[in-house]
C-alpha positions in Angstrom: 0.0 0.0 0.0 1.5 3.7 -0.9 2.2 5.6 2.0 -0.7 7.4 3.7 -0.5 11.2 4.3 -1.4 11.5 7.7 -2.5 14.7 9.3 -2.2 15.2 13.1 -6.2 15.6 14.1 -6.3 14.9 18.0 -5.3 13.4 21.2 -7.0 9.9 22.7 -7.6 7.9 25.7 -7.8 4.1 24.5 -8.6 2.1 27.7 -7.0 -1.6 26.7 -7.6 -5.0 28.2 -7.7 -5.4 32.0 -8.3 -1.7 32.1 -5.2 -0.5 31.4 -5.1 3.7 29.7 -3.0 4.6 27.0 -3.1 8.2 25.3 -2.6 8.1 21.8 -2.6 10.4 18.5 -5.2 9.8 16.3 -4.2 10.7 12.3 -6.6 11.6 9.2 -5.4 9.7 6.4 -7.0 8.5 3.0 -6.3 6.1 1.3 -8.7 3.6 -1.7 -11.3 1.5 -0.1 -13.7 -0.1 -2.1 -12.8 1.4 -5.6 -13.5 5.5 -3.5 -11.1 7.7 -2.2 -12.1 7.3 1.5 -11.3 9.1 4.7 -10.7 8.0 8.2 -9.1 8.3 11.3 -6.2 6.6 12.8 -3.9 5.7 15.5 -0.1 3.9 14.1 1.3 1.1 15.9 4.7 -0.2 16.0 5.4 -1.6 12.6 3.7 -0.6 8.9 0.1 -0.7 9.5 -2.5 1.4 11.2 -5.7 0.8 13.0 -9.0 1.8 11.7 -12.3 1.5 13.3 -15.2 -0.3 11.7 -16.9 3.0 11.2 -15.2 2.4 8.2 -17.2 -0.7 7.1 -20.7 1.0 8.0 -22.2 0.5 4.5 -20.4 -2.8 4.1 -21.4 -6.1 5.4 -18.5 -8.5 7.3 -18.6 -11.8 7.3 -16.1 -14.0 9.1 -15.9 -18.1 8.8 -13.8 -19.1 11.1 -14.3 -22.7 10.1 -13.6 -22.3 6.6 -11.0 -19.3 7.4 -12.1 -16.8 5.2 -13.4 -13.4 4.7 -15.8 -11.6 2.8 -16.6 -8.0 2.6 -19.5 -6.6 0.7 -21.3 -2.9 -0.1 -24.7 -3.1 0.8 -27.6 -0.4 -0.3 -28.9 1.4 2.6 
């Protein structure tokens, strides 16, 4: 994927497992999703890839087989 151009948008409080708080920087980056130019927020991790919320899949219908171990992500008409 070709790099992102992140923009600095805020500060975060993340509360992780066993309740554990972690302040974190949360980026505006675009980047193609679903053949569209698409906008979204982000927080980087150690490593190359960043986390995005499933705000991001809200006209988009997930399903996960865990049995058959795969994926499938469609665009749904609201």
């Amino acid at each position: 994927m070709p790099h992102v151009k992140a923009r600095f948008f805020a500060k975060s409080e993340a509360e992780l497992a066993a309740g554990q708080k972690v302040q974190e920087d949360v980026y505006a980056v675009e980047f193609p999703f679903d053949g569209e130019d698409t906008l979204a927020l982000a927080t980087f991790v150690s490593g190359r890839e960043i986390l995005l919320g499933t705000h991001l899949l809200r006209r988009h219908r997930l399903d996960i087989d865990f049995v058959r171990q795969t994926v499938h992500v469609e665009r749904v008409q609201l």
